[in-house]
N, CA, C and O atoms as a GROMACS GRO file, in nm:
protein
  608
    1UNK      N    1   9.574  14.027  10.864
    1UNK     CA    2   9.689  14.091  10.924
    1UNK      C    3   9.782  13.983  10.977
    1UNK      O    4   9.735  13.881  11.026
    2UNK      N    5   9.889  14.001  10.970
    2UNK     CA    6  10.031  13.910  10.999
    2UNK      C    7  10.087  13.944  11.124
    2UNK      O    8  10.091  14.063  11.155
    3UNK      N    9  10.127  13.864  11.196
    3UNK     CA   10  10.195  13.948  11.301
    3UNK      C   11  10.340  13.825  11.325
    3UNK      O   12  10.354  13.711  11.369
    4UNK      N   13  10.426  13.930  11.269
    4UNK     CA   14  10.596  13.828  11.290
    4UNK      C   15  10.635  13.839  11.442
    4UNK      O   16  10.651  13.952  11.489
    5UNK      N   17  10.650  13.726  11.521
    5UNK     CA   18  10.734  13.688  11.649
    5UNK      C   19  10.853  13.691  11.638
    5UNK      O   20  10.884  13.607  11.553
    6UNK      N   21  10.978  13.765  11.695
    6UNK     CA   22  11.084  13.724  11.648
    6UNK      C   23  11.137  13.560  11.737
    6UNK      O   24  11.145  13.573  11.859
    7UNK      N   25  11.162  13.449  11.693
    7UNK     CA   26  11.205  13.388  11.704
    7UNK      C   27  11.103  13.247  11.734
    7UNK      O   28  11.130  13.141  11.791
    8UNK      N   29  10.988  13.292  11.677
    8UNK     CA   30  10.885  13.209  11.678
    8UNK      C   31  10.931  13.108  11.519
    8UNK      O   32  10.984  13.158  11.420
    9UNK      N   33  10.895  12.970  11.533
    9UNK     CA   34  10.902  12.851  11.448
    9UNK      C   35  10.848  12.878  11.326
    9UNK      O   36  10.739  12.934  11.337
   10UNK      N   37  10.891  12.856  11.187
   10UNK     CA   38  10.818  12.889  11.033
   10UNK      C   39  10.787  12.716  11.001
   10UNK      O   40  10.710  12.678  10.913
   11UNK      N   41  10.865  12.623  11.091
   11UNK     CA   42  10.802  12.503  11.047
   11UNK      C   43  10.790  12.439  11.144
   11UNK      O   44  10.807  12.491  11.254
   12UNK      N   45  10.749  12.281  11.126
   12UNK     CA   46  10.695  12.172  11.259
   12UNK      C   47  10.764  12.063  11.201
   12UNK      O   48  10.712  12.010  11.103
   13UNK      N   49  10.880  12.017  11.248
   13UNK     CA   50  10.921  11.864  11.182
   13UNK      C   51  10.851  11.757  11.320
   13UNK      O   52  10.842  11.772  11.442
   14UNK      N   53  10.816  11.664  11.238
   14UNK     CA   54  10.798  11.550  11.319
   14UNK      C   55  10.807  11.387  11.240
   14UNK      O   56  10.720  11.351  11.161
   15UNK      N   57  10.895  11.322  11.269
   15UNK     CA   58  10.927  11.210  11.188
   15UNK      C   59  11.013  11.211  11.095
   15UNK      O   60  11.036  11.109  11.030
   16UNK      N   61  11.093  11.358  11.066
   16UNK     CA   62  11.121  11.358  10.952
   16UNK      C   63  11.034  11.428  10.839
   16UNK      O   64  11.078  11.488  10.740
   17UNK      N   65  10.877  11.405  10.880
   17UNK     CA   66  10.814  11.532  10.803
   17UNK      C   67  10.829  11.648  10.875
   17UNK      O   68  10.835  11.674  10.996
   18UNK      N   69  10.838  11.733  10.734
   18UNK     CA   70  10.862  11.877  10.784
   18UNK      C   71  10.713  11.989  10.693
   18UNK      O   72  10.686  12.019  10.577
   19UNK      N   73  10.651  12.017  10.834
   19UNK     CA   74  10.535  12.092  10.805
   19UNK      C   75  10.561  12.253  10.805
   19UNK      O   76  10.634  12.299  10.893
   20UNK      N   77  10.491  12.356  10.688
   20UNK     CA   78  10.552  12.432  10.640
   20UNK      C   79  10.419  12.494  10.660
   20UNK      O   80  10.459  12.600  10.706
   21UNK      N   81  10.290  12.505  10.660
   21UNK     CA   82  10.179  12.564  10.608
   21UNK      C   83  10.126  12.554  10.775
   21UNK      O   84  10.020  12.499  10.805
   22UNK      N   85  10.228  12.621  10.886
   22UNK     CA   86  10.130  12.617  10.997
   22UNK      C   87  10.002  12.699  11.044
   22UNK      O   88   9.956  12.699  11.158
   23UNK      N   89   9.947  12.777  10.923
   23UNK     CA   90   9.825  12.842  10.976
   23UNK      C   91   9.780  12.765  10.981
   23UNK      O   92   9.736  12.752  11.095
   24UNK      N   93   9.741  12.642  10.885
   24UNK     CA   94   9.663  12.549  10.843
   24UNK      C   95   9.662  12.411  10.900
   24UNK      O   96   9.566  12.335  10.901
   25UNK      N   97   9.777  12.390  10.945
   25UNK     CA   98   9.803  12.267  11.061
   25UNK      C   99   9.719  12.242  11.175
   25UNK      O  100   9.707  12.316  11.273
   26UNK      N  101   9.658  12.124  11.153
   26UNK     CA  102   9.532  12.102  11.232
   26UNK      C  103   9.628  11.987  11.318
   26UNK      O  104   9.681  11.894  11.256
   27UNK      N  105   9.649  12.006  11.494
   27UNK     CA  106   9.715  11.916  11.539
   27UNK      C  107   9.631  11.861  11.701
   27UNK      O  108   9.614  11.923  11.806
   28UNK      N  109   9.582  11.681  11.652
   28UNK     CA  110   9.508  11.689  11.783
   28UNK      C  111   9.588  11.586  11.851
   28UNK      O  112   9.694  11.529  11.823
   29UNK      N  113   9.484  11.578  11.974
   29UNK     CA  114   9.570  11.500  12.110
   29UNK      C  115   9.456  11.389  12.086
   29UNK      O  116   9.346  11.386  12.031
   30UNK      N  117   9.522  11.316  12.143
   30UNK     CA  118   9.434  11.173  12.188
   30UNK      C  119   9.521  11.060  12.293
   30UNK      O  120   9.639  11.025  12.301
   31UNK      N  121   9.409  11.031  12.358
   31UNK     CA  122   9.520  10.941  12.462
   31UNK      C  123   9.435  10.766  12.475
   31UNK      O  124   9.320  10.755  12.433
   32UNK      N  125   9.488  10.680  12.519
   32UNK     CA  126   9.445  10.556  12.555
   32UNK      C  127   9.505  10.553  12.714
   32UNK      O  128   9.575  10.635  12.775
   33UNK      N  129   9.451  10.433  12.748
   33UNK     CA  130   9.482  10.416  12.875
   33UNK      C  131   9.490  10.284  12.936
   33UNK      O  132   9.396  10.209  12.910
   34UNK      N  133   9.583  10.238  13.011
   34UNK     CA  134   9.622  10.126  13.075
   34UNK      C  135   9.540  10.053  13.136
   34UNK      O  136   9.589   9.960  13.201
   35UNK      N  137   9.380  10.070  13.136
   35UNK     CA  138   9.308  10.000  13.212
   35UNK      C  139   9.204   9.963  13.121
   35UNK      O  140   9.199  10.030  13.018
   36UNK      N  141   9.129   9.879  13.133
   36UNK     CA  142   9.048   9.767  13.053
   36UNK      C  143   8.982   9.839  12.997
   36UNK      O  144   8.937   9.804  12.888
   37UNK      N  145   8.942  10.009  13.066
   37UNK     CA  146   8.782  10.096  13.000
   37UNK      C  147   8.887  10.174  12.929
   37UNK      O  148   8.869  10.287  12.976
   38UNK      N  149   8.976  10.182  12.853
   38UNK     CA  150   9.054  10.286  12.800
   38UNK      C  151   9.124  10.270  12.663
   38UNK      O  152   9.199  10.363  12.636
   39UNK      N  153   9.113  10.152  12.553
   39UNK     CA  154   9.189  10.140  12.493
   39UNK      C  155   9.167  10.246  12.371
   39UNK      O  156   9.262  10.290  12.308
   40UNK      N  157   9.020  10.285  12.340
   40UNK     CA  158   8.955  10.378  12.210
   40UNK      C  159   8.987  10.486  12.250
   40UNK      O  160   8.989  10.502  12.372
   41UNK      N  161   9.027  10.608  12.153
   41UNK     CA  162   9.019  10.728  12.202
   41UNK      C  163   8.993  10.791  11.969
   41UNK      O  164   9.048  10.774  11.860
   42UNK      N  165   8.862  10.870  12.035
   42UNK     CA  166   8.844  10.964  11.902
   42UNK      C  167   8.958  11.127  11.942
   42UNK      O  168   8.993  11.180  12.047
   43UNK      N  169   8.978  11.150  11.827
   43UNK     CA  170   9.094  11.250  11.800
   43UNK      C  171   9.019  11.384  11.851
   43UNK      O  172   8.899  11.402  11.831
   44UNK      N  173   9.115  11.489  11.929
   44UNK     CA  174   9.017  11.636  11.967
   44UNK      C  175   9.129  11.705  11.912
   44UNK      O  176   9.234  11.645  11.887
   45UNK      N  177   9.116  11.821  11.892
   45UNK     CA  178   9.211  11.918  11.896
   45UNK      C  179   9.220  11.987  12.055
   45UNK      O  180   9.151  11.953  12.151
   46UNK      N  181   9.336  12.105  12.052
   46UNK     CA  182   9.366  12.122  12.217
   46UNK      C  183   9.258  12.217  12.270
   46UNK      O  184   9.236  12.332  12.230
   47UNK      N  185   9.202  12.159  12.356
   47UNK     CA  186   9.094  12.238  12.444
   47UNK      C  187   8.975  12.153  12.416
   47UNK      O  188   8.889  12.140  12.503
   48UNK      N  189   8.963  12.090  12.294
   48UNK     CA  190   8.850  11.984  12.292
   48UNK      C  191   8.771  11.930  12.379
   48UNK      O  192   8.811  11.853  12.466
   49UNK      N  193   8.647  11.968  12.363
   49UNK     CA  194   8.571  11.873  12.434
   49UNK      C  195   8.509  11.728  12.403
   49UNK      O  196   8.482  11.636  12.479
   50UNK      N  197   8.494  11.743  12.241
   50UNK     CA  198   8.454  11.646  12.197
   50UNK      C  199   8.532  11.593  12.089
   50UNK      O  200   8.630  11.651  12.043
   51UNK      N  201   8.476  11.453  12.037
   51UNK     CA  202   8.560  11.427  11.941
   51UNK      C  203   8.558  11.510  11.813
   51UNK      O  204   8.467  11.592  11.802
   52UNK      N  205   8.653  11.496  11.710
   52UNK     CA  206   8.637  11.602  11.564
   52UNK      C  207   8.631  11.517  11.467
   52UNK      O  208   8.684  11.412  11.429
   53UNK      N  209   8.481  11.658  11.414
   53UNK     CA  210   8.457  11.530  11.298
   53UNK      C  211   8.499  11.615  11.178
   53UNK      O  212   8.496  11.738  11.191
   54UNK      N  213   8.538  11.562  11.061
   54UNK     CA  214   8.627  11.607  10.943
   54UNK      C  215   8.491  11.737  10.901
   54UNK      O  216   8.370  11.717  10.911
   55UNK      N  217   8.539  11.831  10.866
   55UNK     CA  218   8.420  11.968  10.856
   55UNK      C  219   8.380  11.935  10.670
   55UNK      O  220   8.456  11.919  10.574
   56UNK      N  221   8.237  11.937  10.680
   56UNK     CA  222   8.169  11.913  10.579
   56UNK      C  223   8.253  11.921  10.425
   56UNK      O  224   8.340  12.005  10.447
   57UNK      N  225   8.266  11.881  10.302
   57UNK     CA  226   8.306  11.915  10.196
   57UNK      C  227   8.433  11.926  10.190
   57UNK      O  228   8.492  11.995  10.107
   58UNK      N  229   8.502  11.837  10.302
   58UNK     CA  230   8.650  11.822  10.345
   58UNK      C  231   8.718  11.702  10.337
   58UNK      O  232   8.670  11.624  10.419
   59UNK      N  233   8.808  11.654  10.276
   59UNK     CA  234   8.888  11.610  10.344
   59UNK      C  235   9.051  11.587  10.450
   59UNK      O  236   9.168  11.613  10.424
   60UNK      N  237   9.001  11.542  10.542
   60UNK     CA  238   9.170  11.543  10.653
   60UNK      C  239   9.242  11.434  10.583
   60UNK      O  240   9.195  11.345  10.512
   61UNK      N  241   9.381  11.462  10.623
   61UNK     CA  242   9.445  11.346  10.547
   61UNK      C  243   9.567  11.395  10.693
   61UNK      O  244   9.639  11.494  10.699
   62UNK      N  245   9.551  11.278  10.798
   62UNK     CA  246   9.693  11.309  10.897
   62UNK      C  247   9.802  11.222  10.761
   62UNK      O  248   9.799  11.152  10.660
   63UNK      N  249   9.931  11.325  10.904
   63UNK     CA  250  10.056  11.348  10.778
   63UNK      C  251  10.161  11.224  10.897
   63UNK      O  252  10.237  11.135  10.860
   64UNK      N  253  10.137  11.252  10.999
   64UNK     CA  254  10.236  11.213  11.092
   64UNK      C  255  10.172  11.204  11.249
   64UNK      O  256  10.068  11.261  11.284
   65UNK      N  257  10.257  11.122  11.332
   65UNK     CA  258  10.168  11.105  11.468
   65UNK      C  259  10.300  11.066  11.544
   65UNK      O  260  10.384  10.992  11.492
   66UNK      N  261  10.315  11.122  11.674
   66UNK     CA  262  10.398  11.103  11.767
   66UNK      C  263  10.343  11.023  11.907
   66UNK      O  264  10.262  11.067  11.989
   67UNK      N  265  10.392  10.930  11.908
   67UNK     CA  266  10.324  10.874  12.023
   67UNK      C  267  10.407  10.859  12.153
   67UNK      O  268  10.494  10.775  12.174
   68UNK      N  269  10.370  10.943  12.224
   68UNK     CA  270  10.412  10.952  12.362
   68UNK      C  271  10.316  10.890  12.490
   68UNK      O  272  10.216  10.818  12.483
   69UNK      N  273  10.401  10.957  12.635
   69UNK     CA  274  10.377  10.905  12.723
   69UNK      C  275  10.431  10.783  12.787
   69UNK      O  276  10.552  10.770  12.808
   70UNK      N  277  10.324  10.676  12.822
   70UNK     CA  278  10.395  10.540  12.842
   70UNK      C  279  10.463  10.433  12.791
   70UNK      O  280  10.482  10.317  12.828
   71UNK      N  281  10.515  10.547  12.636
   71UNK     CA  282  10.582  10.450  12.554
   71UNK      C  283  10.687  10.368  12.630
   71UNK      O  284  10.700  10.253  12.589
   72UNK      N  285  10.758  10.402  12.727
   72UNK     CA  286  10.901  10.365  12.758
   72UNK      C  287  10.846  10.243  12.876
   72UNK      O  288  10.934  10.180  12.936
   73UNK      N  289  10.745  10.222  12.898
   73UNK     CA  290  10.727  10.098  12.956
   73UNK      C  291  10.705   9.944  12.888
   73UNK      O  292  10.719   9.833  12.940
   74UNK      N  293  10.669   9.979  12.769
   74UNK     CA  294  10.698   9.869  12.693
   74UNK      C  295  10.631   9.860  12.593
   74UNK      O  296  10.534   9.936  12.590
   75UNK      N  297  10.653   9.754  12.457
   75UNK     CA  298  10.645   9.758  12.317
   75UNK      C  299  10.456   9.793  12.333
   75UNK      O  300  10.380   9.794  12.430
   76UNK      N  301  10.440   9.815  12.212
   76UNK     CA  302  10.250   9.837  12.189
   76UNK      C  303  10.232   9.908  12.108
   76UNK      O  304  10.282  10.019  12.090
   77UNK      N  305  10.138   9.838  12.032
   77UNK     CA  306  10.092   9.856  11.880
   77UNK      C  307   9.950   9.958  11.906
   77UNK      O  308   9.896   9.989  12.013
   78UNK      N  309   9.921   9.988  11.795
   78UNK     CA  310   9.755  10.126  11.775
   78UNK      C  311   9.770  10.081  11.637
   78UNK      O  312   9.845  10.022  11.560
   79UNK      N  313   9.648  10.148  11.648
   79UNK     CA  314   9.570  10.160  11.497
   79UNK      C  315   9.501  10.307  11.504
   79UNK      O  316   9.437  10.368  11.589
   80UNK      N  317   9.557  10.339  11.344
   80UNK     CA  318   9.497  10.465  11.320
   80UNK      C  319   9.338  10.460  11.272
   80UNK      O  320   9.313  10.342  11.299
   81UNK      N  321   9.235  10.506  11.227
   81UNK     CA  322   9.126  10.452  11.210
   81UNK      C  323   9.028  10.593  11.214
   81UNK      O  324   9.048  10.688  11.290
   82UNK      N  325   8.920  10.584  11.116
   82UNK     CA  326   8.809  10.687  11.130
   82UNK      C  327   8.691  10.573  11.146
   82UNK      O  328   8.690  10.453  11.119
   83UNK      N  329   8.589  10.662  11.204
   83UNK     CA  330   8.452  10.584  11.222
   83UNK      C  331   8.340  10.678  11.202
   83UNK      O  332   8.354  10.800  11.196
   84UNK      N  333   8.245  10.625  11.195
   84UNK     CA  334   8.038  10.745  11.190
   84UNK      C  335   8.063  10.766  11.341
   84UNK      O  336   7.971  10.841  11.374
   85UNK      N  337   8.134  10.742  11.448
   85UNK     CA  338   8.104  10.771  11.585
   85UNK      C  339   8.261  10.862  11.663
   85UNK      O  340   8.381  10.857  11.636
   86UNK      N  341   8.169  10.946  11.776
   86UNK     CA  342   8.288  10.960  11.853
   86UNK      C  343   8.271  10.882  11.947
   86UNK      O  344   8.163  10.872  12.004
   87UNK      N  345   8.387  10.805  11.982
   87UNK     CA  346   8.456  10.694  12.067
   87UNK      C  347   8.428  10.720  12.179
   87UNK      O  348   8.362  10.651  12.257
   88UNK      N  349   8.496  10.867  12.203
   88UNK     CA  350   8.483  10.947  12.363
   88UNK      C  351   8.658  10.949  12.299
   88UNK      O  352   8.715  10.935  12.190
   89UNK      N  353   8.705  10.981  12.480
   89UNK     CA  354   8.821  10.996  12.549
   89UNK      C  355   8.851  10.879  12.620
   89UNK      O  356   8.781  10.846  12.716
   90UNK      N  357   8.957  10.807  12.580
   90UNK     CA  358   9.054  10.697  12.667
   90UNK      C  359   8.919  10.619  12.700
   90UNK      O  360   8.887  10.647  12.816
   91UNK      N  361   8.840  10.543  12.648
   91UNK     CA  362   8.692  10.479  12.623
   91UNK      C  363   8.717  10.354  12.591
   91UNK      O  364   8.812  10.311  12.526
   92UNK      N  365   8.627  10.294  12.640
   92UNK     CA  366   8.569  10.147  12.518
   92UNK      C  367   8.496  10.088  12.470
   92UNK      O  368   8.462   9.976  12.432
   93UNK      N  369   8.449  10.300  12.488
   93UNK     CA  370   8.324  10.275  12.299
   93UNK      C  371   8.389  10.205  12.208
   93UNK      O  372   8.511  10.190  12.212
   94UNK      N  373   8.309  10.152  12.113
   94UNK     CA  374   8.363  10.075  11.974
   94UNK      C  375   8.336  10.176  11.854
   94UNK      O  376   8.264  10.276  11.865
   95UNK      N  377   8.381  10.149  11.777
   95UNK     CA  378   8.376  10.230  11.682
   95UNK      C  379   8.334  10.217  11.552
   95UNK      O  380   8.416  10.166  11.476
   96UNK      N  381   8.227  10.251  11.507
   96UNK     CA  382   8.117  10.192  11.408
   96UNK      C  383   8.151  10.242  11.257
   96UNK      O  384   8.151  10.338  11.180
   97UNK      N  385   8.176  10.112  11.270
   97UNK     CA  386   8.201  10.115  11.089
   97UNK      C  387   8.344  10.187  11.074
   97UNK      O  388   8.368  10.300  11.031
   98UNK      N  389   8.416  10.107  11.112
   98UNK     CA  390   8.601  10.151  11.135
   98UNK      C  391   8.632  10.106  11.014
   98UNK      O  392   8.598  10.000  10.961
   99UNK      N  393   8.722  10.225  10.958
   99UNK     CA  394   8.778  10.164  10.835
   99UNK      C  395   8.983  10.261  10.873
   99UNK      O  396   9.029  10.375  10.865
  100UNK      N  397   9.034  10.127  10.911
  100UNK     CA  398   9.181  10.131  10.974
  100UNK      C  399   9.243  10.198  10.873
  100UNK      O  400   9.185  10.200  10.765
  101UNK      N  401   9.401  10.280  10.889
  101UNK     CA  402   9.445  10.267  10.817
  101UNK      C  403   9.532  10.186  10.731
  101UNK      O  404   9.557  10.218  10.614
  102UNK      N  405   9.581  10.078  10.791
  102UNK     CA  406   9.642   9.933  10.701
  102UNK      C  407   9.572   9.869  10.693
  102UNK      O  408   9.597   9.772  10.621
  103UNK      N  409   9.449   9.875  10.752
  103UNK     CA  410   9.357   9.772  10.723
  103UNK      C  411   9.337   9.626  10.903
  103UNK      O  412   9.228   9.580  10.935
  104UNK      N  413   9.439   9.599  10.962
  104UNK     CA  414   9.444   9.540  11.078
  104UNK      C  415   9.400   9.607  11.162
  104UNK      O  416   9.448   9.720  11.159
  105UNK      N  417   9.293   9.583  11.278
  105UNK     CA  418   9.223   9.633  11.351
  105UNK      C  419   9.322   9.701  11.451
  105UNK      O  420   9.283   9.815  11.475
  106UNK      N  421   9.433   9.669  11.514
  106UNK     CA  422   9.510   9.697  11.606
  106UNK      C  423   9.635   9.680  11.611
  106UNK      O  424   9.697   9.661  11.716
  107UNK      N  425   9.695   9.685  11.473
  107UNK     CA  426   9.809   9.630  11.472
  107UNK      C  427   9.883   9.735  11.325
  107UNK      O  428   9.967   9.681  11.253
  108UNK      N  429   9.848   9.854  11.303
  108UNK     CA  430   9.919   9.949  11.225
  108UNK      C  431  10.049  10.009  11.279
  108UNK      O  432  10.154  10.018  11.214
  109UNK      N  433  10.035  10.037  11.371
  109UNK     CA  434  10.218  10.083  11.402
  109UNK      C  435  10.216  10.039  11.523
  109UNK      O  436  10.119  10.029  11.598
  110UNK      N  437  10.385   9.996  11.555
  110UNK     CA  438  10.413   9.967  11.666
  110UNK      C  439  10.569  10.065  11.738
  110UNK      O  440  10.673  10.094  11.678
  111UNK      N  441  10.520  10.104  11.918
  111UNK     CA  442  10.618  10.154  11.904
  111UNK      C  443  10.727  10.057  11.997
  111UNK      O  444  10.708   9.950  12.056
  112UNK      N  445  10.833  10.134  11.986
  112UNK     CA  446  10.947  10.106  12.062
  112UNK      C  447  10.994  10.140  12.167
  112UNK      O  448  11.027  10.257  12.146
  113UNK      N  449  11.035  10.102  12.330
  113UNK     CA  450  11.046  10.200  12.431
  113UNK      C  451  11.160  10.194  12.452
  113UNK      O  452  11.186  10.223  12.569
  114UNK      N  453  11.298  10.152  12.353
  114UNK     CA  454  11.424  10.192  12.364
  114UNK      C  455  11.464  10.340  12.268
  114UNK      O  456  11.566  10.409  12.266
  115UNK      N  457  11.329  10.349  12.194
  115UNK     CA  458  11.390  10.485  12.134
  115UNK      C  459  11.316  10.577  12.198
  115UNK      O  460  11.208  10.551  12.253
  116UNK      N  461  11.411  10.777  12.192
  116UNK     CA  462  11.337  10.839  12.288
  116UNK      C  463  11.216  10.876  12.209
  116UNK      O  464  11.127  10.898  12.290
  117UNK      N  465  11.166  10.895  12.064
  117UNK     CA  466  11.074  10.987  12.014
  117UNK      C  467  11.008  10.803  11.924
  117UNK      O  468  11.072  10.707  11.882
  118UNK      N  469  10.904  10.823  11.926
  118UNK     CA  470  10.809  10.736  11.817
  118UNK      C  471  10.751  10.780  11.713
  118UNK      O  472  10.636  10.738  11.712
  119UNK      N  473  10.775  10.846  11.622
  119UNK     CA  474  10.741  10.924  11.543
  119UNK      C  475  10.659  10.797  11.371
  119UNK      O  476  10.720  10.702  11.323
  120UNK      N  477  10.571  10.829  11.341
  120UNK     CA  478  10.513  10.785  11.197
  120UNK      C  479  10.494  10.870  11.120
  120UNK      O  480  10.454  10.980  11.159
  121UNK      N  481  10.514  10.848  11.012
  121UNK     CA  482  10.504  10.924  10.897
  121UNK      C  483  10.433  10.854  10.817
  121UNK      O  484  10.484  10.754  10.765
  122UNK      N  485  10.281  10.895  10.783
  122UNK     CA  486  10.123  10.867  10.719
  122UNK      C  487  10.096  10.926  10.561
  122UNK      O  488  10.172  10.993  10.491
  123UNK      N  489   9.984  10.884  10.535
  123UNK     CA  490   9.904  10.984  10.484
  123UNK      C  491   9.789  10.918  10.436
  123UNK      O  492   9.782  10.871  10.323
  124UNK      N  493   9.674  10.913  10.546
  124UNK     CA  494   9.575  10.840  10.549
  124UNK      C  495   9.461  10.968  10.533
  124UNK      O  496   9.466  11.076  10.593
  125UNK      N  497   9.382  10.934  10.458
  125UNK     CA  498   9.291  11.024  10.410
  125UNK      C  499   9.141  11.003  10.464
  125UNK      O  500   9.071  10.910  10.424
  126UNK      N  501   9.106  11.081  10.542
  126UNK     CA  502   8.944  11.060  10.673
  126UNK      C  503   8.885  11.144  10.558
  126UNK      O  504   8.956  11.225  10.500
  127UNK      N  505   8.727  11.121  10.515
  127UNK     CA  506   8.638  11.193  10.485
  127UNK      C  507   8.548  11.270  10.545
  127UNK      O  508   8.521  11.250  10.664
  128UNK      N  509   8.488  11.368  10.473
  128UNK     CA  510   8.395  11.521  10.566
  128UNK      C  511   8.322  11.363  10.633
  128UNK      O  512   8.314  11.250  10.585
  129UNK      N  513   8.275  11.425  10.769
  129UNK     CA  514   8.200  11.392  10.850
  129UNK      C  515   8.216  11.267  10.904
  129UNK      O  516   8.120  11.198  10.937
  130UNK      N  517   8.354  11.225  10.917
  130UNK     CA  518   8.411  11.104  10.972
  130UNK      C  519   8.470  11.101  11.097
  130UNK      O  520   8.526  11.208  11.078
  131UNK      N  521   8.505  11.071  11.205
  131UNK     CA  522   8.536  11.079  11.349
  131UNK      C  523   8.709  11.025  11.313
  131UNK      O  524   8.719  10.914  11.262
  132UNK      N  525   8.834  11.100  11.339
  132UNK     CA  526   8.937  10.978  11.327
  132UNK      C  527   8.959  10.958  11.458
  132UNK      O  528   8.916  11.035  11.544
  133UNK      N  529   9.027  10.857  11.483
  133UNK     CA  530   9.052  10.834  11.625
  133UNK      C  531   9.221  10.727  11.610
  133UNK      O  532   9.298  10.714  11.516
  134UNK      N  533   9.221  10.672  11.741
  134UNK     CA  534   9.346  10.559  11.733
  134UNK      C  535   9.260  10.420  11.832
  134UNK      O  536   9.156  10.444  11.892
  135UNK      N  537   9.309  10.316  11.833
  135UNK     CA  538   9.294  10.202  11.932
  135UNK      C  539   9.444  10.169  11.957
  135UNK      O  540   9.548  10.179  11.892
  136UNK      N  541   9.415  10.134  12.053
  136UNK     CA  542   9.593  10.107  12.084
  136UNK      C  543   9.539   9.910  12.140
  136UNK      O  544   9.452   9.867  12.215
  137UNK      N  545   9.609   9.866  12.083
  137UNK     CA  546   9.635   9.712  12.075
  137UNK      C  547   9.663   9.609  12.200
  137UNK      O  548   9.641   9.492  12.229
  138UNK      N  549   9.723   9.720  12.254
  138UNK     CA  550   9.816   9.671  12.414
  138UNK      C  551   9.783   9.755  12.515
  138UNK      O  552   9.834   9.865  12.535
  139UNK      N  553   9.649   9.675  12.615
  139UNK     CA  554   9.636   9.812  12.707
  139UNK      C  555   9.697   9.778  12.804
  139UNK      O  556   9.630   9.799  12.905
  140UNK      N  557   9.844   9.715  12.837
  140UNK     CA  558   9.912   9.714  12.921
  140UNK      C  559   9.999   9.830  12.930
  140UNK      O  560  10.084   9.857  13.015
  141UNK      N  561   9.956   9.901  12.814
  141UNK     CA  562  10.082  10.044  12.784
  141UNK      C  563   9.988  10.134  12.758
  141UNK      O  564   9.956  10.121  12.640
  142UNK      N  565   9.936  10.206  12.801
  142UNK     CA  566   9.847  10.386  12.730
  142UNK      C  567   9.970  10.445  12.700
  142UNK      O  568  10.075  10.436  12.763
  143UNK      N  569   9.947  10.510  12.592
  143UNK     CA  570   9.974  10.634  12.483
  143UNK      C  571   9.863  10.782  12.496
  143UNK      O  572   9.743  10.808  12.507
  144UNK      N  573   9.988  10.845  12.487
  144UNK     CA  574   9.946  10.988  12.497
  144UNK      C  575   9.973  10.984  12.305
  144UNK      O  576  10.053  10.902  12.258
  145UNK      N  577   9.893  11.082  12.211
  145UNK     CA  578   9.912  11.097  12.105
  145UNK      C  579   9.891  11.229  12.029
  145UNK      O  580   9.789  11.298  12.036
  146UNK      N  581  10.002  11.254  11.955
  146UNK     CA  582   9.992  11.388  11.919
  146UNK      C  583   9.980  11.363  11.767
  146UNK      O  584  10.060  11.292  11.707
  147UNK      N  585   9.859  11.434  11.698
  147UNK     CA  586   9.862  11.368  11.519
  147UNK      C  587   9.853  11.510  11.440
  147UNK      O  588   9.818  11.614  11.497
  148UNK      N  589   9.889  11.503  11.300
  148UNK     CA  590   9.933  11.632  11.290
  148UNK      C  591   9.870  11.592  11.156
  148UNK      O  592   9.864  11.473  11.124
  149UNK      N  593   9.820  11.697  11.072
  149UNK     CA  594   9.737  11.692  10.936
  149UNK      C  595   9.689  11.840  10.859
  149UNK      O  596   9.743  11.950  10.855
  150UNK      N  597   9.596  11.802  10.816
  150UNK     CA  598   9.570  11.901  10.674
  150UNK      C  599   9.440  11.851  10.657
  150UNK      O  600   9.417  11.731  10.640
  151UNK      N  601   9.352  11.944  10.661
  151UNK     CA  602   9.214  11.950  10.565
  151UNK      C  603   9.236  12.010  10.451
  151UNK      O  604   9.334  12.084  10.438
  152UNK      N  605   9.149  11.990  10.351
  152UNK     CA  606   9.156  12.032  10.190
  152UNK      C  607   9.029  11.991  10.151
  152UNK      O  608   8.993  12.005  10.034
   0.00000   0.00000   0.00000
């Protein structure tokens, strides 16, 4: 059963991608944090308790990631990244058997704190039963992170 909102959203742009299939839009939070125990964070969706791991015979492929929060205090790089482990929340668990998405441990995107939105546009592909998460590079800056994707 369908139920139309009038004036409820038919899509999600972010970056310039424009997401169209929002039953199916899997969108989680993840944060890092400014203090020495905080730079790992594994990916949850909202209400999460734990980290998410890609559901069996699946693969996630995030599309795009907005990185907010303490962007506007100054420059700082993350890395996108899946692992066999959940990290935790804003942690500095390590993350076993990380395979990044550019391949540099901490140095895949960087943002900017003269622009207002940080937006990336991806398409990094996590396998069933993989943890994704971010590291952020610079824990002089925590990031709040919003990542947006597709299982298939």
């Amino acid at each position: 059963m369908s139920v139309l909102i009038p004036g409820a959203r038919s899509v999600i742009q972010v970056g310039g991608r424009v997401f169209t299939d929002l039953n199916n839009l899997l969108i989680f939070r993840a944060r890092t944090s400014t203090t020495a125990t905080g730079a790992n964070c594994t990916m949850r969706v909202a209400n999460g308790t734990a980290g998410y791991a890609v559901t069996t015979g699946k693969t996630l492929t995030i599309r795009a990631i907005k990185a907010v929060g303490d962007v506007a205090s100054a420059f700082t790089y993350f890395s996108l990244l899946y692992s066999d482990n959940d990290m935790g929340f804003a942690t500095n668990n390590a993350a076993t058997n990380a395979v990044h998405a550019y391949g540099a441990s901490s140095e895949s995107f960087g943002t900017n704190p003269t622009l207002e939105n940080n937006t990336f546009n991806t398409n990094f592909a996590i396998p069933a039963a993989k943890y994704p998460g971010v590291i952020d590079g610079n824990t002089s800056a925590g990031l709040g992170y919003e990542i947006y994707g597709y299982e298939a």
